[in-house]
N, C-alpha and C positions, 0 to 999 in steps of 0.2 A: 497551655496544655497541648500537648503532641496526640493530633488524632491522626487513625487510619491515613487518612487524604496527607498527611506530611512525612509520612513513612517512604525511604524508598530502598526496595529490594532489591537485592544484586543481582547484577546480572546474571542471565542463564545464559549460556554459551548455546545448548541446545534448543531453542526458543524458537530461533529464524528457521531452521530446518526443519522442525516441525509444522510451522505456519505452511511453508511451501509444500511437505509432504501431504498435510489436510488438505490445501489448496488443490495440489495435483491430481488425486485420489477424488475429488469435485469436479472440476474443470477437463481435465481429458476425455473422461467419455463425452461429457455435455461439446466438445467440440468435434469427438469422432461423429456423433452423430447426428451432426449440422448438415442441409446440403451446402454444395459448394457456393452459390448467391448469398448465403447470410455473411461472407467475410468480408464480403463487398460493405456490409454495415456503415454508415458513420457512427464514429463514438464521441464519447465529452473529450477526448484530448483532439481541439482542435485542427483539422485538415488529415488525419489518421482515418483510417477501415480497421475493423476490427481484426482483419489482417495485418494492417501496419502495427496495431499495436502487438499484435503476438509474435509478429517479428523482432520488435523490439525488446520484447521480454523473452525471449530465447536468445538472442544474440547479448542479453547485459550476464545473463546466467553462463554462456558459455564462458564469456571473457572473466567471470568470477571465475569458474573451474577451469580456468587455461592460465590464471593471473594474470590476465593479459592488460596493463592498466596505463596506457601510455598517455600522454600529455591530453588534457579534452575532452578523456575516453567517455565522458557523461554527458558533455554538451550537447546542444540541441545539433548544432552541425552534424556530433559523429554520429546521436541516434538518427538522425538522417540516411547518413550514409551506409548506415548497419541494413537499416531498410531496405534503402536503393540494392546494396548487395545480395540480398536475397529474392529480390523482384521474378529470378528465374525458377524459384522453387514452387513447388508447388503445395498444395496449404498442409497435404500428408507430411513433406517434410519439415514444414512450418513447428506443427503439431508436434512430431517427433523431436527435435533440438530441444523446445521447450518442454515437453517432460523428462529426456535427460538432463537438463539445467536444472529443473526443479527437485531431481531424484538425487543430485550429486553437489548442488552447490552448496546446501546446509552445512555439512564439514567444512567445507573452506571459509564460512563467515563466522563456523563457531571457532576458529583457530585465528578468527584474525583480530579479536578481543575489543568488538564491538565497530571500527570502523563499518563495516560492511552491515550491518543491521540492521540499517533502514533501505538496504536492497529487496532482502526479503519481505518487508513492508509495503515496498512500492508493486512489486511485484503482485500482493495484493489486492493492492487497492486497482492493477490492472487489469486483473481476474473480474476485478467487481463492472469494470469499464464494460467490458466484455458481454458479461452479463446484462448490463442493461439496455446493452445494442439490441442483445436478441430477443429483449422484453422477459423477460426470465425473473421471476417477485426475488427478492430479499437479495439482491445485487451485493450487497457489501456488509453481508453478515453470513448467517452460516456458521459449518463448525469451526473455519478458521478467526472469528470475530474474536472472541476472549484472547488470543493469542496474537491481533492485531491492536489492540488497545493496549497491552501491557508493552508493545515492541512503539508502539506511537507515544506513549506516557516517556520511555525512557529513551526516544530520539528525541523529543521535542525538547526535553530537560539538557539534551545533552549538547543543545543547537541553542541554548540559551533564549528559546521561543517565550511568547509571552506568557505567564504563569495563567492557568485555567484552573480551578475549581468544577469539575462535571458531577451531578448529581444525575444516574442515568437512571433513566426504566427500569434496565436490563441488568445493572446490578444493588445490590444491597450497601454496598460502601459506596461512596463518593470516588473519582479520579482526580488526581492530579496531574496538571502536564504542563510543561512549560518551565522556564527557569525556578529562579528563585525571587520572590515579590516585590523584596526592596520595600519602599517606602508608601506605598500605595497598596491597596487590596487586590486579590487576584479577580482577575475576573470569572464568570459564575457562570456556567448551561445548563442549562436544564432539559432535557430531552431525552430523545434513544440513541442509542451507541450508533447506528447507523447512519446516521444524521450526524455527529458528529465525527463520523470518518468523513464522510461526505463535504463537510465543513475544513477540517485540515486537509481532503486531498485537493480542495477548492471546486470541486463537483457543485451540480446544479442540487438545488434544497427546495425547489419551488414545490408546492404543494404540500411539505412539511412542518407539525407544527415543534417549535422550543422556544425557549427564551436564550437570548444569551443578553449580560449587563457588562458592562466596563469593557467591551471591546468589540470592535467593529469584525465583521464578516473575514473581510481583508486578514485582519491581523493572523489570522487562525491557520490560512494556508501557507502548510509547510513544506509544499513541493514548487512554490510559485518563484 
């Protein structure tokens, strides 16, 4: 019997550009009106300031809206180097890059017919980073949540990720994510949606409660 959880909808083209428009429309003023010591922050990505990482997420947004996609252009090297190249701006222009990235690159990922997809996902889930540098509650929900969970269901399916069954709080039907089962059962969370982005961006979960069965922590992070 084919329920909800095994259904899967096609894609929206305009999806990612909306995520980032709710995103941006959240996220910019809350950084206009930071002083300039919170960019200094450390965040959950490793050796990054909350600076580094909006540098990061301005410079992947621009090269989306410049098509600029040359060899690596994702690697840990080049967001390095994206970094290092901006080191002389100051956090005003920081700010600015990243909300014309966010204002302009949704057309360019809904023309590129899903490659680009889980840019605006990640992008996200960097927002959320962000956030909980500055101690800021509901880090990685908000109104772009609903519109991060349907763009994570149909990357994670499409990366051939382990098949998940999510029973959330937050909504009424169950999620599915991940490939397709095969011979063995999916495995099963039980939780809040937030907690479960948390869990695929590989974010810290401590102090959180859910179950997950048939798969380890590890298995779930899809940016790792």
């Amino acid at each position: 019997m084919t329920t909800p959880a095994d259904v899967y909808e096609a894609r929206d083209p305009g999806l990612p550009g909306r995520l980032l428009t709710v995103e941006r429309d959240a996220l910019i003023p809350l950084l206009r009106a930071r002083p300039g010591e919170d960019f200094g922050l450390p965040t959950a990505c490793p050796g990054w300031t909350v600076r580094d990482v909006l540098a990061h997420c301005g410079a992947v947004l621009t090269r989306v809206v410049e098509s600029r996609f040359e060899e690596g252009v994702f690697s840990p090297e080049a967001n390095d180097r994206d970094i290092a190249e901006r080191a002389g701006w100051s956090v005003a222009e920081i700010v600015d890059e990243l909300e014309r990235g966010m204002s302009e690159a949704g057309v360019v990922i809904a023309e590129a017919g899903g490659v680009l997809d889980g840019v605006a996902l990640g992008e996200w889930v960097h927002a959320g980073d962000v956030r909980e540098a500055f101690g800021e509650p509901g880090a990685y929900a908000g109104a772009g949540l609903p519109y991060a969970l349907t763009l994570l269901a149909r990357v994670s399916r499409e990366r051939g990720h382990v098949p998940v069954h999510a029973d959330l709080d937050d909504l009424d039907e169950p999620l599915r994510l991940g490939g397709v089962a095969g011979d063995r059962p999916p495995a099963r969370y039980i939780g809040d949606a937030p907690t479960l982005i948390r869990l695929y961006a590989g974010r810290p979960v401590s102090g959180t409660g859910y179950e997950l069965a048939g798969a380890a922590e590890r298995d779930l992070n899809i940016f790792g």
